[in-house]
N, C-alpha and C positions, 0 to 999 in steps of 0.2 A: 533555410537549408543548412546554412552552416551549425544553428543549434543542433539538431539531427546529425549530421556528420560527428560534432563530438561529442552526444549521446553514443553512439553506435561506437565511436573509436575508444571510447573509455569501457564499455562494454566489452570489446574483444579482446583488451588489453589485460580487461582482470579475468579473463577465459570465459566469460558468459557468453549461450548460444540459446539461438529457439526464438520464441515468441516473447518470454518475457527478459530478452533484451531487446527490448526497444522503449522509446522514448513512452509508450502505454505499459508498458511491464513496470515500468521503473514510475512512472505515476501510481501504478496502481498499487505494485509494492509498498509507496511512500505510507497511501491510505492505512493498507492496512497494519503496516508498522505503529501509526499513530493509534489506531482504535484498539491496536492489540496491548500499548501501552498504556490504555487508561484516560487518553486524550479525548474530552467531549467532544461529539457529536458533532455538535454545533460550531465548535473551533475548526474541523476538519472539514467541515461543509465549508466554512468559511477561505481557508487555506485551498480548497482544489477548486473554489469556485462555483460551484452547483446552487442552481436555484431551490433547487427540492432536494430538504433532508431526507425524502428517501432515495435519491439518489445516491448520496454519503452511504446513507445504511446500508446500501452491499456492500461495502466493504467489513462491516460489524457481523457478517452472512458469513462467519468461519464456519470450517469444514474440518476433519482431521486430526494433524498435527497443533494448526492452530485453535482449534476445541478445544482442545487437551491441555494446550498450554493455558489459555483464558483459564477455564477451568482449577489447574492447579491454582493459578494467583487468586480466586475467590476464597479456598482454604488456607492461603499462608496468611490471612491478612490476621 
């Protein structure tokens, strides 16, 4: 309980509201922050825990903003 309390208090403190502030937003952010940096698969399987890499893998399941971004960094390299 008390990790959850200060998930949720640091949350409100830097003005985040909704669903992804909570302790699953802020998981699932972390994910896709790694895969969108280039971070294997396999390392990020490993760091959230999951027995199956395809579990990992939605988080590699960009949409949008993050498409686009991915995308760009394929042509700067």
């Amino acid at each position: 309980m008390t990790g959850w309390r200060m998930v949720h208090w640091v949350m409100a403190e830097a003005g985040l509201s909704g669903p992804a502030a909570s302790p699953k937003g802020l998981r699932h952010a972390f994910g896709v922050a790694a895969v969108s940096t280039g971070i294997p698969l396999n390392l990020v399987q490993k760091w959230l825990g999951h027995a199956q890499l395809s579990t990992t893998a939605i988080y590699a399941n960009a949409s949008g903003d993050e498409e686009q971004t991915i995308a760009r960094k394929m042509w700067s390299i």
